[in-house]
N, C-alpha and C positions, 0 to 999 in steps of 0.2 A: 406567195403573199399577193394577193389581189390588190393592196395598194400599189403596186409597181406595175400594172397595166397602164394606167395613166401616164408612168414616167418613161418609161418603155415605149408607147405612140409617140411621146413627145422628142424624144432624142433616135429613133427608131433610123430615120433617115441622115443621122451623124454616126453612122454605125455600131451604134449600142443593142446586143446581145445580152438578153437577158435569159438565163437557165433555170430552170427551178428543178432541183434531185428530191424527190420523194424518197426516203430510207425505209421508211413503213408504213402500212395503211393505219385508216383509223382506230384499229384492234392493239396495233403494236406488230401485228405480225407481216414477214417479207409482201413485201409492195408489189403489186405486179403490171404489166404494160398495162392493162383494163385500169389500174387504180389511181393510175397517172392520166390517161385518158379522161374518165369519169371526173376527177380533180381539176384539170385544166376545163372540161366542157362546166360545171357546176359553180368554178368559181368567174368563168367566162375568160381566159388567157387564152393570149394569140402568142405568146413566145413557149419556146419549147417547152415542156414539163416533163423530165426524164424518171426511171426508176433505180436504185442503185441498193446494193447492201450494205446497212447501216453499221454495220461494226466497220466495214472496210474506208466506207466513206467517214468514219468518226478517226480513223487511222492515219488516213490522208491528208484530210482537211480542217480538221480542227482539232485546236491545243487546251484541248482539254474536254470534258462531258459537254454537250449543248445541246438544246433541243432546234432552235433555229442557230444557222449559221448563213455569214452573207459575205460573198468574195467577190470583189470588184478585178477582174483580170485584164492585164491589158492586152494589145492586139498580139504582141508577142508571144503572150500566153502565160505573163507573170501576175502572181497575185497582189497586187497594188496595194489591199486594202482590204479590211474585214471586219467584221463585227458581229457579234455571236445573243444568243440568248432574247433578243428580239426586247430591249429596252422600249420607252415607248418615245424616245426621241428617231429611234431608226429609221423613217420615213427620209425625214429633214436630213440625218446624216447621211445616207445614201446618195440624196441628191445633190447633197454638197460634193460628196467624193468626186460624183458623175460629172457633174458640172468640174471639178479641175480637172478631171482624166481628159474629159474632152476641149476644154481652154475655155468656158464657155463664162 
């Protein structure tokens, strides 16, 4: 999500990591290192943009079918917080989470 570049520079130096898992290209078919690449250079991201498989990462990480899914983890490595389906308040609730994970 290209709106999270912004919030990402902004908290970048409070230690906020941001990931982004591509499960499939724009076809629907397995995503591959190049489509992640292409993704992050097109929509212009500086934080990682990873590739993963999308049945395995639907198995892991979210409780139930979603097409956007959003896990706030903390340095631990627990999942804090999440939010699925890409509502259109998701911007603002993100940055809400972000700002209490980090005290801010």
């Amino acid at each position: 999500m290209q709106d999270l570049q912004p919030v990402y520079k902004q908290h970048e130096a409070d230690g906020l990591v941001i990931l982004n898992v591509l499960t499939e290209d724009a076809d629907h078919d397995t995503v591959e290192p190049e489509d992640a690449a292409e993704w992050a250079d097109v929509l212009g991201l500086t934080y990682p943009v990873l590739c993963g498989d999308h049945d395995a990462f639907l198995a892991l990480y979210v409780d139930g079918d979603a097409r956007d899914v959003y896990h706030l983890v903390s340095p631990e490595g627990t999942i804090v917080w999440s939010w699925y389906n890409h509502p259109s308040d998701t911007l603002e609730a993100i940055e809400a989470a972000i700002d209490e994970q980090l005290g801010l």
